[in-house]
N, C-alpha and C positions, 0 to 999 in steps of 0.2 A: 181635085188633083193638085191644085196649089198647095194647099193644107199637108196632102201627105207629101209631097215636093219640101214643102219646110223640114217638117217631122224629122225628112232623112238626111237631109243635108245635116242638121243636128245631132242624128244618130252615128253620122262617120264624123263628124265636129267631135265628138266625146269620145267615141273610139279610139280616137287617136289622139287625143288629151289623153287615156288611160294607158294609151301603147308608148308613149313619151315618158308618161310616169313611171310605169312598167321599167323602161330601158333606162331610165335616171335610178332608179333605186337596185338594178343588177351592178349599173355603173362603181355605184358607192361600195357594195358588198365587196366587187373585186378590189375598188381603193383599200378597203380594210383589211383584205387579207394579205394585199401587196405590204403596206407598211405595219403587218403585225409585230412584226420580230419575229415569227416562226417561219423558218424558210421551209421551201416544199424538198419532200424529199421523195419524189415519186413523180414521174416525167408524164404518167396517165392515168387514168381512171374509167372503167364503167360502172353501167347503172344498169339493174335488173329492177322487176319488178316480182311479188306475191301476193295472192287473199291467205291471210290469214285465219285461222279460224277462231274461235273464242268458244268459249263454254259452254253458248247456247248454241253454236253450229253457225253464227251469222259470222261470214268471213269481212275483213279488212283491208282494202288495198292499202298494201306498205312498197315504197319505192326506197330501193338501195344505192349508195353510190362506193364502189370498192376503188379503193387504190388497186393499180395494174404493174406490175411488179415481172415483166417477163413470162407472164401468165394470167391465169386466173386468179383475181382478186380474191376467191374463197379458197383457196389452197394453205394461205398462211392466216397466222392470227392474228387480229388487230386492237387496238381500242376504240368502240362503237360509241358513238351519240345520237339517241335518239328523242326523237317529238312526237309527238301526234299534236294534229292538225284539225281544224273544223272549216277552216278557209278555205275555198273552195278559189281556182283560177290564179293560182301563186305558186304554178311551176316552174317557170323562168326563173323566180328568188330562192325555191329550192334548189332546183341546177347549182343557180352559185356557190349558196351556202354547202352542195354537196364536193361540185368539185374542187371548192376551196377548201374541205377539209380531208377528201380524198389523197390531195397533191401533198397534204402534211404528213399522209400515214395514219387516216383515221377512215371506219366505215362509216359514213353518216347514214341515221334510217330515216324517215319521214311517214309516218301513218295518217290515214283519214279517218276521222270520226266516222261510230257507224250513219250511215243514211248523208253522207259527203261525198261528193265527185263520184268514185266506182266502188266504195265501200258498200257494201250490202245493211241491211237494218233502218229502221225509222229514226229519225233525226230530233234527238232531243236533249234539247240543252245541258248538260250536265250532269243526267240519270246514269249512265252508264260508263265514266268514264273510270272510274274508281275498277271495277273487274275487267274492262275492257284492257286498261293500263298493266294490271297486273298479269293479265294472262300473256300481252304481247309482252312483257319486263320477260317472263318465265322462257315464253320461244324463245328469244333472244339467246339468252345465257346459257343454252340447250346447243345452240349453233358452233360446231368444229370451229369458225372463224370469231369467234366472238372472245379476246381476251379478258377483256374488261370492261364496262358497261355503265355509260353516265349519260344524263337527262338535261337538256336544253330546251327550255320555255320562256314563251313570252305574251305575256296577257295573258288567253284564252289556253295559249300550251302553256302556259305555267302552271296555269289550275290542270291541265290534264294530267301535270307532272307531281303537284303537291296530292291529288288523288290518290294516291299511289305511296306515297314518300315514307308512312310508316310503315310499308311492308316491302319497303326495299330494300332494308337492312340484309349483306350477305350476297345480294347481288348487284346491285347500286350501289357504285362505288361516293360516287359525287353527285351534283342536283347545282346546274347553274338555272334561276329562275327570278325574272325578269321583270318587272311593274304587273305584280298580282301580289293582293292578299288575300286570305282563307277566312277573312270575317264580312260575309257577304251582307250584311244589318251597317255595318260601315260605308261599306260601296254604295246602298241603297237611298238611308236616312241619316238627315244631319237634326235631332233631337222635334223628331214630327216630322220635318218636310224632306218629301222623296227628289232626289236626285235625277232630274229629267233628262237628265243632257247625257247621263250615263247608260242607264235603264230603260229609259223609253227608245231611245236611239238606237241602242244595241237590241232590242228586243224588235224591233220594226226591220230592221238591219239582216238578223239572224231567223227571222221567221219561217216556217216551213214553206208556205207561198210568197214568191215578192209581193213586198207590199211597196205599191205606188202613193201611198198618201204625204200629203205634206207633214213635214216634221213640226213644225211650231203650231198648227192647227192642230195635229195630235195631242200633242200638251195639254194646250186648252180646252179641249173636248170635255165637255157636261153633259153627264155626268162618267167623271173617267174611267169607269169598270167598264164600258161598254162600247170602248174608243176601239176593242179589237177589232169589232163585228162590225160597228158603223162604217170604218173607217178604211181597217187592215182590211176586208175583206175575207177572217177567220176568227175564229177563235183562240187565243194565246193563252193556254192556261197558266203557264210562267210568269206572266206579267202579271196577270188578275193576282195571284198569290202575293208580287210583292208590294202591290199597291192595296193590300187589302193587309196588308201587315206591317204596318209603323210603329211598331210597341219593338222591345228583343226581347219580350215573353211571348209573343207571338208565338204559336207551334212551329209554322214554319221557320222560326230561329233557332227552334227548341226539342225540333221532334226529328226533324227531315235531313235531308243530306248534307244540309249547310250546317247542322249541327256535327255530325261529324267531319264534314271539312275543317270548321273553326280548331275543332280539338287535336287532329293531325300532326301541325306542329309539336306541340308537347309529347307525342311520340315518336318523333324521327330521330330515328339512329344514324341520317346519315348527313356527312356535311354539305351545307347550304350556300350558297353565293348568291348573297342575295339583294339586288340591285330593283335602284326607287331614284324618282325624282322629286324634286319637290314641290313642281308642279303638273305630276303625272293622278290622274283621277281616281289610282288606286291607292294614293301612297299613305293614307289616313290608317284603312287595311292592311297593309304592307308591315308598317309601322305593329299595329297590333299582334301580326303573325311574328316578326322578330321575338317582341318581348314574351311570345307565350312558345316559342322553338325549344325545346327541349333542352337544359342548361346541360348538359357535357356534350348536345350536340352543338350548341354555341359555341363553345370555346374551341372549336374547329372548323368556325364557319366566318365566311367574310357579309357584311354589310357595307354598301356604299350608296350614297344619295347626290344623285348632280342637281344641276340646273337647268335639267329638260324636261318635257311633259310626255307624254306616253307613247310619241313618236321617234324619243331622245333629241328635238329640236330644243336647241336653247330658245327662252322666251323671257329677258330679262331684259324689256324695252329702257333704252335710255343709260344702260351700264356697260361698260367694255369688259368684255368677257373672254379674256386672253388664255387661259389654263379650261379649257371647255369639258375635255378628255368624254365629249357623249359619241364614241365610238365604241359599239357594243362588241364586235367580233376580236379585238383585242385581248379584252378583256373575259371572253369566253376562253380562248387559246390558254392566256394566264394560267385560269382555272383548271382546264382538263390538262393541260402540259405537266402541270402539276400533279395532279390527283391520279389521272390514266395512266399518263404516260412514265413519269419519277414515280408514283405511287406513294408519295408523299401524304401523310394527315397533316390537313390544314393547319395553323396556328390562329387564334379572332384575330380577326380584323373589320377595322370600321373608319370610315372615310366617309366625311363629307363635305361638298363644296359648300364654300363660307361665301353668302351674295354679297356683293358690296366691296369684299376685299382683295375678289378675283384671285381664289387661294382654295386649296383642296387641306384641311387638317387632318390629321390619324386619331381618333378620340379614345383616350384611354379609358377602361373598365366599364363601356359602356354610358360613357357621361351623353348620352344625346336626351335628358331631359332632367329630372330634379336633382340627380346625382352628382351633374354637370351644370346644376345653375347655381349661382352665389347673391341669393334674395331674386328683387325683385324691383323695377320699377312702378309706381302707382301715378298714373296721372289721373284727374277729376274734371270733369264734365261741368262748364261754366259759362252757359247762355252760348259763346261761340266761342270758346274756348278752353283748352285744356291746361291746367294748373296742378303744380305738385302736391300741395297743400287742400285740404276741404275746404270748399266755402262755406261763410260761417251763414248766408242767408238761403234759404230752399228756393229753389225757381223754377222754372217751367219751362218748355218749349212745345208745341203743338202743330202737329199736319194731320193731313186725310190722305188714307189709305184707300185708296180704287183698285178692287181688282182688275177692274179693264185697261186699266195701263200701270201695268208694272212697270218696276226698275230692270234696265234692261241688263246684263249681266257682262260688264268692263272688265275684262283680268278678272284669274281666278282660279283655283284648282282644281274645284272636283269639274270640270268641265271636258269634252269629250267630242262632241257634235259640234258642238261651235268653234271651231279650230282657232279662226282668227284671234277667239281671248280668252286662249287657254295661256295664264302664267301672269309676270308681270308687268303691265302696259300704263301708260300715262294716261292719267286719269281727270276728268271732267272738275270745271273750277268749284270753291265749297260753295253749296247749297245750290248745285245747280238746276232743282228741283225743288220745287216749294215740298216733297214728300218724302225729300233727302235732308237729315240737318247732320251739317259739318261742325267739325271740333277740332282748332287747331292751334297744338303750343308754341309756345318760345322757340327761338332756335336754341340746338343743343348747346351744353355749353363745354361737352367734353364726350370724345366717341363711345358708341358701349355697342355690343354685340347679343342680340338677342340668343338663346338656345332654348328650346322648350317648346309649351302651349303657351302662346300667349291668351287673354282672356277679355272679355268685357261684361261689366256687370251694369246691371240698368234699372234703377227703380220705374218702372211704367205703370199707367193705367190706361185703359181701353171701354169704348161702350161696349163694347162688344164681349162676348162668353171665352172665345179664343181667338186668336192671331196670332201674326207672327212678328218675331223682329229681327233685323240683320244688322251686320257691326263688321265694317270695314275698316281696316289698321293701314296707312299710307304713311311713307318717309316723304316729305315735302324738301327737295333740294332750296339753294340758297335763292336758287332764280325763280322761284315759285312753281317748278313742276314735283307733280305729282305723282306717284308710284305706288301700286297696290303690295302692299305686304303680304297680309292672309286678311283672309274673311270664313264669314260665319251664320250662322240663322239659328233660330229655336221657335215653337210654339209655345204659347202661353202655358198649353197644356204642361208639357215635355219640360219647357227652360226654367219655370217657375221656382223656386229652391224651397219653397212649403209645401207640404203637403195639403190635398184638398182641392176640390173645383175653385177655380176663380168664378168670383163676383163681378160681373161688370161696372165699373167706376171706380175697383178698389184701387191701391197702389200695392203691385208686388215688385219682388226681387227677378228678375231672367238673369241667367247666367247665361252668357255667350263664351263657345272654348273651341279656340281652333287649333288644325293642326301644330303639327312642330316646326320647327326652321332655326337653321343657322342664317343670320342675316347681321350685315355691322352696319350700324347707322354711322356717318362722320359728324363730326363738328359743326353745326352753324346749318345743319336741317333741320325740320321740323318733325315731329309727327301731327297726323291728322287722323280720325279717324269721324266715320260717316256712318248713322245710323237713321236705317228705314223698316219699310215692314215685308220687300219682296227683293229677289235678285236674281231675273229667269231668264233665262232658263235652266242656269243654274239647279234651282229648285224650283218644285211646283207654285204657284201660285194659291196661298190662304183666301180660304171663301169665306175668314171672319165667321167662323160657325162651330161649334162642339159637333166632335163626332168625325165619322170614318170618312179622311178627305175624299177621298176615289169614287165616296156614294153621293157628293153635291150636286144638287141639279142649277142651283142659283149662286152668285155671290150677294156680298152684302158690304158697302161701304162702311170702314172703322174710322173714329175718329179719336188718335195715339196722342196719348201725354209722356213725354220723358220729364221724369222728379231730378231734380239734382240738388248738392247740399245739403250740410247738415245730418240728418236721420236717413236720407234720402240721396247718399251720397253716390252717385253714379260715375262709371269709374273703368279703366284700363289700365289689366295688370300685364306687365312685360317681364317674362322670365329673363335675367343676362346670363351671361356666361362665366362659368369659374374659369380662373387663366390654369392654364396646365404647364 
């Protein structure tokens, strides 16, 4: 009786932790719409609800919110935006988002995935959202009230939106879509090692039955193909798929839906607004899905990148962050005001917030990477230090790699489940692990402004057949704190820049390449940058073994040399920026 006496006093404890969040985040919706610029022009609004039907007869609850106009909302015509949904318990944040855009003179819809809340059909990740999308796009634009017709996504609605996006040419006017990209090999693996904190989280998160298991005991589960059954309590064949496929010749990158999602982009005819952070977990993807957008629909499409993670929370510990601008309903309004409403075709635009100088820039013709860099910085790897010049003698540095206690994962991007150190946060003094070695240069002696991939290259040798290594980029202020830039991993397999099995004891090349970033270093910081062999849960933990990670039943202790100098000149490239 105790026992369940605790249970439930915890179970109204978190209840109403959830009912507070709940009521904080409707809070913020109506701040947004209060200070958008767009005043309401409609004094009321109702909300209907329908099942829709789709192709195969499985119907959809779709909820409507009409402007009230002296009548019935579907009497006149309006400009409609709609979502579909897989979230299940976020009708209070619909409400908002409905009546706040009711009161401006817009129909807002909201759909649920099939096998969601009171949508009819089985619940499966991403199978059907491509005809499901198309067929409710078609009702729509069929409807007496429906003037004109544009798409709002975020995350999981952004893919239901990009599903769709090349055959919404003609009835889709505009597509605001929000920290997702369409190249799911991106989201997944960073060259071998799968993305845990993204994939496994969301897939435990999103599963057909709740699953009650611990999140970082799932990670770890040996061997990981069978962590559904053991662990979830089902079978998850989505998961099994992408932890069974860490190549992008993989069929599953190659054969399946995420093959024609990737390709989508390059046939949309319609314009994009398409918003990323830079430290949002999709934005590696996001990134990829820009540059492969179909080039005359770019040039009518906007791109903007802040300085938040995929909640739009800023997380740039230790910097004053005065020009923030991560309010999204603003900047939705912008879009459709325009697009729906004036009927305006976009003009490009691209906007990103610059870290460090607490400034937002316009970038012309697309400069957010080689176009827009002017060379490069090269520093070199020198026992504990990094130098602009090679050193002319080769040297060493040597740790052990344990799987059983990885590096635990401080700041950082692709992150998702661990909330706390998603982005960038001050970071642990150098070496502060005998299985971390730090590299740290001069102070600068003149400001430069990174834009680009930055990169690190590394001559290593390993006892071991494969492993991994990671390479952390950190601006060191004058007072000796520390800040994570971007970071990175590769498998010996995957990072190696030869062709061919590695040899155990030999010395190859890895190439480490991370995302993009505007970032401005000042005067009289350092850089540091820190190289290990794990960074979790970030990424999965390397079992130091050839072969398909997800089938290890054991690990195996490595023992890692970093070469530097010389022939073996190990090394961090920093793209700068051309001045415009």
């Amino acid at each position: 009786m105790e026992r369940h006496s605790v249970w439930h006093c915890w179970k109204w404890r978190f209840r109403a932790m959830a009912e507070d969040f709940m009521a904080a985040v409707v809070k913020h919706v109506e701040e947004q719409f209060a200070k958008s610029g767009v005043s309401e022009s409609c004094a009321a609004f109702e909300r209907k609800d329908s099942q829709i039907e789709m192709r195969d007869g499985v119907k959809l609850h779709t909820i409507y919110y009409f402007p009230r106009e002296g009548g019935s909302g579907e009497n006149k015509k309006y400009p409609v935006i709609l979502t579909r949904t897989c979230y299940p318990g976020n009708d209070r944040i619909h409400r908002a988002y409905g009546e706040g855009l009711a009161r401006r003179g817009y129909v807002y819809v909201y759909q649920y995935c099939r096998g969601r809340e009171q949508s009819e059909g089985k619940w499966e990740p991403n199978i059907n959202e491509r005809n499901d999308g198309i067929d409710t796009m078609d009702y729509l634009v069929e409807q007496p009230w429906c003037e004109i017709l544009g798409y709002w996504g975020h995350s999981y609605t952004s893919m239901t939106g990009w599903a769709f996006a090349d055959a919404a040419e003609g009835k889709v006017a505009a597509m605001f879509l929000e920290d997702y990209g369409t190249d799911r090999f991106v989201s997944a693996y960073e060259k071998g090692c799968f993305r845990h904190d993204i994939l496994t989280a969301w897939s435990m998160e999103n599963a057909e039955k709740p699953v009650n298991a611990d999140y970082r005991e799932s990670c770890r589960y040996l061997p990981q193909i069978e962590v559904d059954e053991a662990l979830w309590g089902q079978r998850v064949p989505a998961y099994r798929e992408y932890i069974t496929s860490p190549s992008p010749d993989a069929a599953l990158w190659q054969t399946s839906w995420w093959k024609q999602l990737r390709e989508i982009p390059s046939k949309t005819k319609v314009p994009i607004y398409l918003l990323s952070g830079w430290y949002d977990h999709h934005h590696g993807s996001s990134m990829k899905t820009w540059e492969r957008l179909n080039e005359e629909t770019k040039q009518h499409s906007w791109l903007e990148i802040g300085a938040w993670n995929h909640f739009f929370q800023i997380c740039l510990e230790g910097k004053e962050v005065l020009h923030p601008q991560n309010e999204e309903i603003p900047k939705m309004l912008e879009w459709f005001e325009l697009t729906l409403k004036q009927k305006e075709i976009p003009t490009q635009r691209i906007r990103a917030y610059e870290i460090g100088a607490d400034r937002w820039i316009d970038i012309v013709s697309d400069r957010l990477g080689e176009k827009g860099t002017a060379g490069s910085m090269t520093l070199y790897l020198d026992e504990k230090t990094l130098r602009t010049d090679t050193p002319e003698q080769e040297k060493t540095r040597n740790y052990t790699f344990d799987p059983a206690t990885p590096v635990e994962s401080i700041g950082g991007e692709a992150l998702l489940h661990t909330m706390p150190q998603i982005g960038s946060h001050l970071q642990p003094e150098p070496d502060y692990r005998e299985d971390v070695l730090s590299f740290v240069s001069e102070p600068l002696e003149e400001t430069f402004t990174l834009n680009g991939k930055a990169s690190v290259r590394l001559f290593v040798e390993s006892d071991c057949e494969d492993t991994a290594f990671t390479a952390k980029i950190m601006e060191v202020t004058p007072e000796g704190k520390a800040y994570n830039i971007r970071s990175s991993i590769a498998t010996l397999e995957q990072g190696k820049t030869e062709a061919g099995a590695y040899e155990a004891g030999s010395v190859a090349e890895v190439q480490i390449t991370m995302w993009n970033i505007v970032y401005t270093i000042p005067k009289g910081s350092c850089i540091r940058v820190d190289v290990s062999s794990s960074d979790f849960p970030q990424y999965h933990v390397h079992s130091n073994q050839k072969g398909l990670w997800s089938e290890k039943t054991e690990n195996k202790i490595a023992h890692q040399t970093i070469h530097m100098g010389r022939k073996a000149a190990s090394c961090v490239i920093l793209p700068l920026m051309k001045k415009q």
